[in-house]
mmCIF file of the N, C-alpha and C atoms, coordinates in Angstrom:
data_MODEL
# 
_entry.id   MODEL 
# 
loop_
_atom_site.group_PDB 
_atom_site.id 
_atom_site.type_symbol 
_atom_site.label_atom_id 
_atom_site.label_alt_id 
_atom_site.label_comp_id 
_atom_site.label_asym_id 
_atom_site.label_entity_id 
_atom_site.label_seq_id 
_atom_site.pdbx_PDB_ins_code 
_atom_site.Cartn_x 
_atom_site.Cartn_y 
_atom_site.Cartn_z 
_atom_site.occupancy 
_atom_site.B_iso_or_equiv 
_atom_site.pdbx_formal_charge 
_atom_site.auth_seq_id 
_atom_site.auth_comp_id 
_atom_site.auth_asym_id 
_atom_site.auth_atom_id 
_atom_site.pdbx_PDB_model_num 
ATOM 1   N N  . UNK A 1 1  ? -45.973 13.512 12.810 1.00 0.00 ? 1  UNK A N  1 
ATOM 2   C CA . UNK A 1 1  ? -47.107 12.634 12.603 1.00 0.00 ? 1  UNK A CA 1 
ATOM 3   C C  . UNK A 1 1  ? -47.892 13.041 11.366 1.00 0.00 ? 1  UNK A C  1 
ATOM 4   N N  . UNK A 1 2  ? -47.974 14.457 11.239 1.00 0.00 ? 2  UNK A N  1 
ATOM 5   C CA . UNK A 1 2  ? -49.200 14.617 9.934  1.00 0.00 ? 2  UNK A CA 1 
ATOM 6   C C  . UNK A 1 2  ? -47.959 14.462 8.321  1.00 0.00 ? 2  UNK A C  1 
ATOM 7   N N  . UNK A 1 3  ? -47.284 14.465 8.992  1.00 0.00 ? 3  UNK A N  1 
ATOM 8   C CA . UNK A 1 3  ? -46.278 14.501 7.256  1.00 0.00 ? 3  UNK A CA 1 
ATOM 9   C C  . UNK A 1 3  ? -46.321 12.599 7.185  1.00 0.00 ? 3  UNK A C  1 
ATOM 10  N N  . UNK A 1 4  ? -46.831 12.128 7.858  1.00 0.00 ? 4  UNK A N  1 
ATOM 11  C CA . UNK A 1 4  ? -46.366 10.633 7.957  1.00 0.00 ? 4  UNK A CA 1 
ATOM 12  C C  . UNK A 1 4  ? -48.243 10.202 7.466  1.00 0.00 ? 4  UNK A C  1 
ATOM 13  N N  . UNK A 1 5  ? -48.818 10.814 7.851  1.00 0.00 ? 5  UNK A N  1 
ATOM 14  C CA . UNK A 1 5  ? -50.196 10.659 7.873  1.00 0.00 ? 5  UNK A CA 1 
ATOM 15  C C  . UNK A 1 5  ? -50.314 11.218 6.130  1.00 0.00 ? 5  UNK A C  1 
ATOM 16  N N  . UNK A 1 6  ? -50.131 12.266 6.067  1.00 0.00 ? 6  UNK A N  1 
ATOM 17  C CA . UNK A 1 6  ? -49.771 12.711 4.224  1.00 0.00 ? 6  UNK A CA 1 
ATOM 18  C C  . UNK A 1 6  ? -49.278 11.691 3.658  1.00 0.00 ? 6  UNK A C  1 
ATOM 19  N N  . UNK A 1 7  ? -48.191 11.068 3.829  1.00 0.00 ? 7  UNK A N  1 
ATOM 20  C CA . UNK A 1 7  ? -47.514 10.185 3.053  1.00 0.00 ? 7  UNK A CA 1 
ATOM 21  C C  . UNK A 1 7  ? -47.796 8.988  2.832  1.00 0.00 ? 7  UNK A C  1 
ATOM 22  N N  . UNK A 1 8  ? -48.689 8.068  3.568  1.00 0.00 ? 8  UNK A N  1 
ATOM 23  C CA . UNK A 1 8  ? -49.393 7.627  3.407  1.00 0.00 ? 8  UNK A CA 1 
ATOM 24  C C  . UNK A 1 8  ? -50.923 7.648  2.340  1.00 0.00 ? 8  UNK A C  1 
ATOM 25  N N  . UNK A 1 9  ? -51.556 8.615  2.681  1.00 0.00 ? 9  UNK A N  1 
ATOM 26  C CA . UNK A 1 9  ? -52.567 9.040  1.946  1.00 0.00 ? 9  UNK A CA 1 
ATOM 27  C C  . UNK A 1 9  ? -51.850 9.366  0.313  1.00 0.00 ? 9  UNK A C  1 
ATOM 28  N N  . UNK A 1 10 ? -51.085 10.155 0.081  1.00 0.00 ? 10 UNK A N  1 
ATOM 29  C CA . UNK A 1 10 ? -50.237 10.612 -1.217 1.00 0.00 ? 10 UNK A CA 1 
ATOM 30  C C  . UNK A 1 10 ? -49.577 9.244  -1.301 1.00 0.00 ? 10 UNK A C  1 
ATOM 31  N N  . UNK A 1 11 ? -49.343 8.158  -1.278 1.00 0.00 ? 11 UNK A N  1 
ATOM 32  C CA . UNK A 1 11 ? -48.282 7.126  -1.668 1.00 0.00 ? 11 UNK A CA 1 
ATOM 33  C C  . UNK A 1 11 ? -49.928 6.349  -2.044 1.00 0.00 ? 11 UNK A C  1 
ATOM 34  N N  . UNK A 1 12 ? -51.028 6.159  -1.395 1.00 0.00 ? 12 UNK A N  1 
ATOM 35  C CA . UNK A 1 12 ? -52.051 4.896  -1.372 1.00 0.00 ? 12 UNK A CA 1 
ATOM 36  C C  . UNK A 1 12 ? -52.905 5.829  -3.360 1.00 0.00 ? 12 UNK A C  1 
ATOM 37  N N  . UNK A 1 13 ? -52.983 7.084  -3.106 1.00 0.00 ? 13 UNK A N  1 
ATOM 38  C CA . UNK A 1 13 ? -53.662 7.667  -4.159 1.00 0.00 ? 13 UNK A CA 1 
ATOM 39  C C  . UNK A 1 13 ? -52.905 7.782  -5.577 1.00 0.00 ? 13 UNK A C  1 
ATOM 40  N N  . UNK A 1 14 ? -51.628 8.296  -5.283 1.00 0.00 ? 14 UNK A N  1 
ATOM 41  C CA . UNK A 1 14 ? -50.777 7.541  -6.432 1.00 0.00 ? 14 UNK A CA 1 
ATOM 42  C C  . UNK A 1 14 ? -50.972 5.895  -6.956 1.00 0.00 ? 14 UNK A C  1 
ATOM 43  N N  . UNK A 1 15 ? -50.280 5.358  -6.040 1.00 0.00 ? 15 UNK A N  1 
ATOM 44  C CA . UNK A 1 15 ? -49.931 3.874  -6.755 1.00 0.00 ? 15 UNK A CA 1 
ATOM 45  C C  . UNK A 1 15 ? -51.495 2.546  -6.558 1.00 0.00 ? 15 UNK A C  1 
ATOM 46  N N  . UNK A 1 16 ? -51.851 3.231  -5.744 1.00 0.00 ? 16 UNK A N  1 
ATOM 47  C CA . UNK A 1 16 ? -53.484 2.344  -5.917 1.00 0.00 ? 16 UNK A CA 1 
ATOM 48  C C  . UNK A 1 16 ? -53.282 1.095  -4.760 1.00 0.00 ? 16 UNK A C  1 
ATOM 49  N N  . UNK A 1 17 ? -51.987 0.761  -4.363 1.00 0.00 ? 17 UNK A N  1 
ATOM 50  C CA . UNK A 1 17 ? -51.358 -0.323 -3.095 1.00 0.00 ? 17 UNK A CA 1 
ATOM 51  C C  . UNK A 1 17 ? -50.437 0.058  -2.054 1.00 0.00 ? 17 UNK A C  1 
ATOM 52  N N  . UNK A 1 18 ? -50.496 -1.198 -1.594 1.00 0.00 ? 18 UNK A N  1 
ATOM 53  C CA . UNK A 1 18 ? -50.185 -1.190 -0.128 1.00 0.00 ? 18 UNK A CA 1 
ATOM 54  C C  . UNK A 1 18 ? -48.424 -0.338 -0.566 1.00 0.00 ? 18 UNK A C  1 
ATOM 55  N N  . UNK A 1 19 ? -47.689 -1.012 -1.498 1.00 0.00 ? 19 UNK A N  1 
ATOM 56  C CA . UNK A 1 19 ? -46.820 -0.727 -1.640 1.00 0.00 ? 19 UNK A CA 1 
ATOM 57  C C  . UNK A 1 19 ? -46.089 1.248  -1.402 1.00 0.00 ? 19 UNK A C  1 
ATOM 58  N N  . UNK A 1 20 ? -47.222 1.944  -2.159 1.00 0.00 ? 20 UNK A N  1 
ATOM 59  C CA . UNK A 1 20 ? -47.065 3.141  -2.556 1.00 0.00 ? 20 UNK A CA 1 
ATOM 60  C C  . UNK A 1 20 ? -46.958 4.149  -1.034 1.00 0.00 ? 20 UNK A C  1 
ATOM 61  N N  . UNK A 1 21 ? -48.897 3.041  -0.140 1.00 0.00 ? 21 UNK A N  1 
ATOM 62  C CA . UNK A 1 21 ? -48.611 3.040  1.409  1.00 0.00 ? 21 UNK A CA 1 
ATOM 63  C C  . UNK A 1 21 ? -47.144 3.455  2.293  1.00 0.00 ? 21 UNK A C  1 
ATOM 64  N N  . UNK A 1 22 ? -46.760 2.385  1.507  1.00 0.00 ? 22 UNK A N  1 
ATOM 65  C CA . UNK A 1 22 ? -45.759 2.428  2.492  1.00 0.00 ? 22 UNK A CA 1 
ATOM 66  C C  . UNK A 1 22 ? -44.027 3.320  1.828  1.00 0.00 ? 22 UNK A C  1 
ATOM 67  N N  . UNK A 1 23 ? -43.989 3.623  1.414  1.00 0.00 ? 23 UNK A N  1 
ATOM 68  C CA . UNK A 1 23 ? -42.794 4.484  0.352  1.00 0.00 ? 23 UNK A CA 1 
ATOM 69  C C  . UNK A 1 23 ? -43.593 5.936  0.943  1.00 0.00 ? 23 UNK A C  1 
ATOM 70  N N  . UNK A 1 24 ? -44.579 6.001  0.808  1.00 0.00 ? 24 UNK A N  1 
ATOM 71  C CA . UNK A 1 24 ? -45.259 7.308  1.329  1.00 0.00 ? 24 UNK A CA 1 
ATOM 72  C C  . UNK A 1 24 ? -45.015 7.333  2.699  1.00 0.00 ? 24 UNK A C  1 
ATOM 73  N N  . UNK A 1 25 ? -45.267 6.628  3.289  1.00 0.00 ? 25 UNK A N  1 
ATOM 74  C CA . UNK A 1 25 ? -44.929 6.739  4.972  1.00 0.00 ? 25 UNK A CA 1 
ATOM 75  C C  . UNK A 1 25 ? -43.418 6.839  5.666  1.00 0.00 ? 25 UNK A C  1 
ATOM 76  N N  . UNK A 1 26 ? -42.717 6.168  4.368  1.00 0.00 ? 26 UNK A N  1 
ATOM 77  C CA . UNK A 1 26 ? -41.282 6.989  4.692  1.00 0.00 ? 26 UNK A CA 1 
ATOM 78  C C  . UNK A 1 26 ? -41.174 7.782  4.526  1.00 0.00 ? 26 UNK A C  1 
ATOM 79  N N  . UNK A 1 27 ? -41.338 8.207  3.461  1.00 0.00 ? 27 UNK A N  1 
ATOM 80  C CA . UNK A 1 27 ? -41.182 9.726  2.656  1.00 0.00 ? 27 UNK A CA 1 
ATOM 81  C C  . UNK A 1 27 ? -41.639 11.050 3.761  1.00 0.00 ? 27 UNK A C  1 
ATOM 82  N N  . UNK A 1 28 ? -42.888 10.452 4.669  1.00 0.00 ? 28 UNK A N  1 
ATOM 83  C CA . UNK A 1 28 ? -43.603 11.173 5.612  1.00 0.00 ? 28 UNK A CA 1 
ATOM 84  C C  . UNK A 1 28 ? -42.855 11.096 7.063  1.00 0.00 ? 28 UNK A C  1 
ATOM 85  N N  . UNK A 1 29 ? -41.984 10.301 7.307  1.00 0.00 ? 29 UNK A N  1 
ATOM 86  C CA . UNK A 1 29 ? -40.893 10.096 8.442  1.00 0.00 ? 29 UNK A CA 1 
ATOM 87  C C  . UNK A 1 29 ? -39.898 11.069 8.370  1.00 0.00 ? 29 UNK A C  1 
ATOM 88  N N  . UNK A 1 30 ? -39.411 11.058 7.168  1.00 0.00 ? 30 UNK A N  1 
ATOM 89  C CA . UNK A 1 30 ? -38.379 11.556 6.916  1.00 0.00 ? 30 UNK A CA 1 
ATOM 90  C C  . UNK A 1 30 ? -38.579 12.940 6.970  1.00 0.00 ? 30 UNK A C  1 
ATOM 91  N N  . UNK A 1 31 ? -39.926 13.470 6.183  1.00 0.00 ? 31 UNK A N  1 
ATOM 92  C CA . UNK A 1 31 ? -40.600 14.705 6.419  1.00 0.00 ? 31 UNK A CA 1 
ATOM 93  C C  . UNK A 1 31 ? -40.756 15.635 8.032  1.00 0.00 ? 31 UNK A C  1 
ATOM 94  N N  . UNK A 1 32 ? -41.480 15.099 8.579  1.00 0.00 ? 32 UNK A N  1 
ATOM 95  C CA . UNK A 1 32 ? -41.226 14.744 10.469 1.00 0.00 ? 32 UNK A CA 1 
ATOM 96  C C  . UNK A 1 32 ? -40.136 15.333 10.585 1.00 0.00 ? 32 UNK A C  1 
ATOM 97  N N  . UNK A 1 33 ? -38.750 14.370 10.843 1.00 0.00 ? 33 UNK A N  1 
ATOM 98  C CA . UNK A 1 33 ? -37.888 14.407 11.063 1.00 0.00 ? 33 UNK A CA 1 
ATOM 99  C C  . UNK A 1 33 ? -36.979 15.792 10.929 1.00 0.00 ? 33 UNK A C  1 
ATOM 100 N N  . UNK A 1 34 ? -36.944 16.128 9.310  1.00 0.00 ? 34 UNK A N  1 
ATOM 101 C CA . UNK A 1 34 ? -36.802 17.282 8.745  1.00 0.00 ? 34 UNK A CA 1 
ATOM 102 C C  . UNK A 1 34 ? -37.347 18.250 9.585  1.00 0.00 ? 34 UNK A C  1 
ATOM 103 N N  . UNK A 1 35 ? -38.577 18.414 9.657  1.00 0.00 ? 35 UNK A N  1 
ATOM 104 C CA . UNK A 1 35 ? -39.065 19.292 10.175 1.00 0.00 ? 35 UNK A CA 1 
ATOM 105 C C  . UNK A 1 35 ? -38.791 19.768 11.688 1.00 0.00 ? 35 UNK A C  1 
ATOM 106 N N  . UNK A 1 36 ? -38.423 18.614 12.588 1.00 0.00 ? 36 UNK A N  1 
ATOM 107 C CA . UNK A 1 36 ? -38.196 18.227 13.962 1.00 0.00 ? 36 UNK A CA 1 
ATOM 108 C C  . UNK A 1 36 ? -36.889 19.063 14.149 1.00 0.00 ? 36 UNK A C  1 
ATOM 109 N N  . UNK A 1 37 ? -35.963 18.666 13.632 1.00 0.00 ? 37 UNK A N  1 
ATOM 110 C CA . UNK A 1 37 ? -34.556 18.956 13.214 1.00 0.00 ? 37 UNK A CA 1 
ATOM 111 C C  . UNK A 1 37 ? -34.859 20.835 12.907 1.00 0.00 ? 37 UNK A C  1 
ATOM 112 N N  . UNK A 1 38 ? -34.968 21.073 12.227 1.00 0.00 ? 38 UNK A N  1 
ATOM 113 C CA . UNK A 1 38 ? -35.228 22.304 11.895 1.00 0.00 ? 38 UNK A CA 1 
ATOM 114 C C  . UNK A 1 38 ? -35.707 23.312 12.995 1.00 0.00 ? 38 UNK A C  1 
ATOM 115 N N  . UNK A 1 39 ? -37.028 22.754 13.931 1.00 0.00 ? 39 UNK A N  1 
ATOM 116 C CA . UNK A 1 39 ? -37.435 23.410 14.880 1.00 0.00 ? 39 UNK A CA 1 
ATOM 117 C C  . UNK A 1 39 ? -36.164 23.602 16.343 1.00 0.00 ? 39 UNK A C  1 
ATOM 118 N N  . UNK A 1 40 ? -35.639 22.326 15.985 1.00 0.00 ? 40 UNK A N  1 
ATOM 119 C CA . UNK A 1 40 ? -34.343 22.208 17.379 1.00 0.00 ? 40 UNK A CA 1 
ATOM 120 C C  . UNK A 1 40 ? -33.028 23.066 17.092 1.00 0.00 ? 40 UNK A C  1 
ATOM 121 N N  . UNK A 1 41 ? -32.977 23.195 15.804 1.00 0.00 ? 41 UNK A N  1 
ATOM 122 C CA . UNK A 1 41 ? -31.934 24.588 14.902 1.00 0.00 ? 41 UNK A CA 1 
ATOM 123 C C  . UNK A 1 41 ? -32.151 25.686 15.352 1.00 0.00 ? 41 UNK A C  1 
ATOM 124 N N  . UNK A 1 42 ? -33.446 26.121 15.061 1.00 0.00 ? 42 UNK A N  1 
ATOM 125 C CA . UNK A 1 42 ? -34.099 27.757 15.699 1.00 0.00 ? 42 UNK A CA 1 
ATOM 126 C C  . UNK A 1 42 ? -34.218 27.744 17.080 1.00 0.00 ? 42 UNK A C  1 
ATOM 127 N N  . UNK A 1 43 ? -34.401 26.865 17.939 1.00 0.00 ? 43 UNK A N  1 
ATOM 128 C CA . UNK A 1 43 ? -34.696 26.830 19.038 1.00 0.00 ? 43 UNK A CA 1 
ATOM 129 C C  . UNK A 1 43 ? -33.086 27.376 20.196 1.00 0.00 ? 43 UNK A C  1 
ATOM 130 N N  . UNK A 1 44 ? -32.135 26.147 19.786 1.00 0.00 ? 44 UNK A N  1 
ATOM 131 C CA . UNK A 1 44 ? -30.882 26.500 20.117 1.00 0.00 ? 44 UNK A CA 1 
ATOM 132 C C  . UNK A 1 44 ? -30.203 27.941 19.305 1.00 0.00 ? 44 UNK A C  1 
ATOM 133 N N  . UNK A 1 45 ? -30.443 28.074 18.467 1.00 0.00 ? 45 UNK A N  1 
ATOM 134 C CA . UNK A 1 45 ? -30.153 29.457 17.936 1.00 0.00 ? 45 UNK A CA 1 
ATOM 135 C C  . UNK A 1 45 ? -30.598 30.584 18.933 1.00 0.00 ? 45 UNK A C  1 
ATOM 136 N N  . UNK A 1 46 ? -31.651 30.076 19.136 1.00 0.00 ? 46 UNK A N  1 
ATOM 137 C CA . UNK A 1 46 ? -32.516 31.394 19.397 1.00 0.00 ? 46 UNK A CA 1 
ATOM 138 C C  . UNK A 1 46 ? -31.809 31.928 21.266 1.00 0.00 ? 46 UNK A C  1 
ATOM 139 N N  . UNK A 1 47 ? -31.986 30.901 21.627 1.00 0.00 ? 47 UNK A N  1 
ATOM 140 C CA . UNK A 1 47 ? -30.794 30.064 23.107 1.00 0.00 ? 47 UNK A CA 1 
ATOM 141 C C  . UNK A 1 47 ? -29.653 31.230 23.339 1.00 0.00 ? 47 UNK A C  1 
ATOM 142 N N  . UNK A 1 48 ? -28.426 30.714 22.172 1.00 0.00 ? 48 UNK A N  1 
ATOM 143 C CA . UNK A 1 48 ? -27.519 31.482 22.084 1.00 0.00 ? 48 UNK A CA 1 
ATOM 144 C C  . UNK A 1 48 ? -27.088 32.656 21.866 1.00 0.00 ? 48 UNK A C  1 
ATOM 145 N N  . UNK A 1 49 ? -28.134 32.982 21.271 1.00 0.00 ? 49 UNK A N  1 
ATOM 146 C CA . UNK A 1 49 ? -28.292 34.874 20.896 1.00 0.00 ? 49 UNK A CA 1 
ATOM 147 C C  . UNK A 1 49 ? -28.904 35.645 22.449 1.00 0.00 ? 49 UNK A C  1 
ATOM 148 N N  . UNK A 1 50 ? -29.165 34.569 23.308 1.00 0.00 ? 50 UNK A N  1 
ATOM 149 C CA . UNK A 1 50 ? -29.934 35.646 24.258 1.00 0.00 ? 50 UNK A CA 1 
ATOM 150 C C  . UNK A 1 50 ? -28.948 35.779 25.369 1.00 0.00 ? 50 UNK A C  1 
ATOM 151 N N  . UNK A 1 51 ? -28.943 36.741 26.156 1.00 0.00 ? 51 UNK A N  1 
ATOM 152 C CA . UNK A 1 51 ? -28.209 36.973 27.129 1.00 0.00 ? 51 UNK A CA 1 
ATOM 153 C C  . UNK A 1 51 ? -27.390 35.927 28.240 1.00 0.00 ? 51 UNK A C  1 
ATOM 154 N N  . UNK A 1 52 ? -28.965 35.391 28.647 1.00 0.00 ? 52 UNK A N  1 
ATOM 155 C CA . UNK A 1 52 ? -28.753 34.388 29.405 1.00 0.00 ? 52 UNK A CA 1 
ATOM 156 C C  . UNK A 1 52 ? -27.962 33.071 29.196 1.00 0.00 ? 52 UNK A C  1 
ATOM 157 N N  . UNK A 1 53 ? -27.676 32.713 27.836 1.00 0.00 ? 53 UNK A N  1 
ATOM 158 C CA . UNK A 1 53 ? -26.710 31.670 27.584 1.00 0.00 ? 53 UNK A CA 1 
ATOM 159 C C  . UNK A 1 53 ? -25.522 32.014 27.656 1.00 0.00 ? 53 UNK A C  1 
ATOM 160 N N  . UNK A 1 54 ? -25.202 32.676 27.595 1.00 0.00 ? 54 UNK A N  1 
ATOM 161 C CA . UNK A 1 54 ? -23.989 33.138 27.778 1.00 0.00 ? 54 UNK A CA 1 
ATOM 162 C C  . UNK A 1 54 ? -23.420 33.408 29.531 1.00 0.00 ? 54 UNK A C  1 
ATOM 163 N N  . UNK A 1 55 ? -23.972 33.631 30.478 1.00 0.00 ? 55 UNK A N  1 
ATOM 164 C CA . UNK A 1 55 ? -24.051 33.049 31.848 1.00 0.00 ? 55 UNK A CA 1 
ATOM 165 C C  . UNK A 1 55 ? -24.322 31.707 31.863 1.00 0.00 ? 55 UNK A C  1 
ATOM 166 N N  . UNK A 1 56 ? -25.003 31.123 31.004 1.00 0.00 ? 56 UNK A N  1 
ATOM 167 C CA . UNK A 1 56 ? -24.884 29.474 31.632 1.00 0.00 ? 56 UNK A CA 1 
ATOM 168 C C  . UNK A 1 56 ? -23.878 28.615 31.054 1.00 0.00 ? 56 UNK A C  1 
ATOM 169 N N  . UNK A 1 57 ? -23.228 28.974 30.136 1.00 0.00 ? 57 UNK A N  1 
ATOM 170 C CA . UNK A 1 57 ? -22.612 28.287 29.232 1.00 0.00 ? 57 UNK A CA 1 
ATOM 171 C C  . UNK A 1 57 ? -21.133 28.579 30.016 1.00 0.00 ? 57 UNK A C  1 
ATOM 172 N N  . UNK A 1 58 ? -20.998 30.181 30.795 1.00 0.00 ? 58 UNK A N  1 
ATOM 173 C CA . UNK A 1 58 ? -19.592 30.429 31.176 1.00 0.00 ? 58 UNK A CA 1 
ATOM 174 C C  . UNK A 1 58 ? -19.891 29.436 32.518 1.00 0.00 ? 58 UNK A C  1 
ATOM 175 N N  . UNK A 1 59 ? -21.220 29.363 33.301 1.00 0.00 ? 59 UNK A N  1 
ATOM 176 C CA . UNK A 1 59 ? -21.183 28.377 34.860 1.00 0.00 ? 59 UNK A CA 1 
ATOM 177 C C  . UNK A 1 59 ? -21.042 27.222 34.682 1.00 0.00 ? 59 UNK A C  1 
ATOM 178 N N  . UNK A 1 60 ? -21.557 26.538 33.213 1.00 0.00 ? 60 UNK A N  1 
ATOM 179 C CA . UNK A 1 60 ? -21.310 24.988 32.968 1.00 0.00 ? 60 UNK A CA 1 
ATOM 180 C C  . UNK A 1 60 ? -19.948 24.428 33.254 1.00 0.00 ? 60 UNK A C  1 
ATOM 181 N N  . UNK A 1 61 ? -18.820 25.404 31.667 1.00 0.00 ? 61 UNK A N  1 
ATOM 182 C CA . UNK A 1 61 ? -17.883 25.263 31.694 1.00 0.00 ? 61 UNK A CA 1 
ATOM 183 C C  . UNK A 1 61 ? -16.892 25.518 33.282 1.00 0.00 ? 61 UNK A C  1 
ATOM 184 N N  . UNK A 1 62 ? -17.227 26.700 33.708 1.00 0.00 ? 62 UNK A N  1 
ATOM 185 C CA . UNK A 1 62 ? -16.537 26.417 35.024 1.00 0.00 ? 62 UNK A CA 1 
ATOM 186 C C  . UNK A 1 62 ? -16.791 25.310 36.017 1.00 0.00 ? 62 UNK A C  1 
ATOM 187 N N  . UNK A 1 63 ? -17.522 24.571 36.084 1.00 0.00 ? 63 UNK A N  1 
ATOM 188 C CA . UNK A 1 63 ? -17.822 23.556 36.944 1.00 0.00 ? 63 UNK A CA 1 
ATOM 189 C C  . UNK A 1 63 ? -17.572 22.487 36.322 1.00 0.00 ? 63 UNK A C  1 
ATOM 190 N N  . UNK A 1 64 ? -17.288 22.323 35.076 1.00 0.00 ? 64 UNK A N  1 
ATOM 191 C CA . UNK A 1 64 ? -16.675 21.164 34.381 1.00 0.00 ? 64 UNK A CA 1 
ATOM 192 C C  . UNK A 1 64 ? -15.671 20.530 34.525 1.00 0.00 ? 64 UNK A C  1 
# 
């Protein structure tokens, strides 16, 4: 939300219109997104390095 909220504000102060508005608010989605993505990288990383995945991952697969 705040990279979308930036992009907006940075697209309206650049170009002076609605237009710039809105190129900024993608730009700020995409930002989000990036960022979203990134946190779900470290997160599952972090998952797999710990003990415990490795017991759930061998009970999944066996019950599969």
């Amino acid at each position: 939300m705040t990279g979308k909220i930036a992009g907006v504000i940075f697209g309206i102060l650049l170009t002076r219109n609605i237009l710039g508005a809105l190129v900024g608010l993608y730009v700020g989605y995409l930002f989000d997104n990036a960022i979203k993505k990134m946190a779900n990288k470290q997160n599952v990383a972090n998952w797999l390095e710990s003990g415990d995945s490795k017991q759930s991952i061998f009970f999944i697969a066996l019950f599969l």
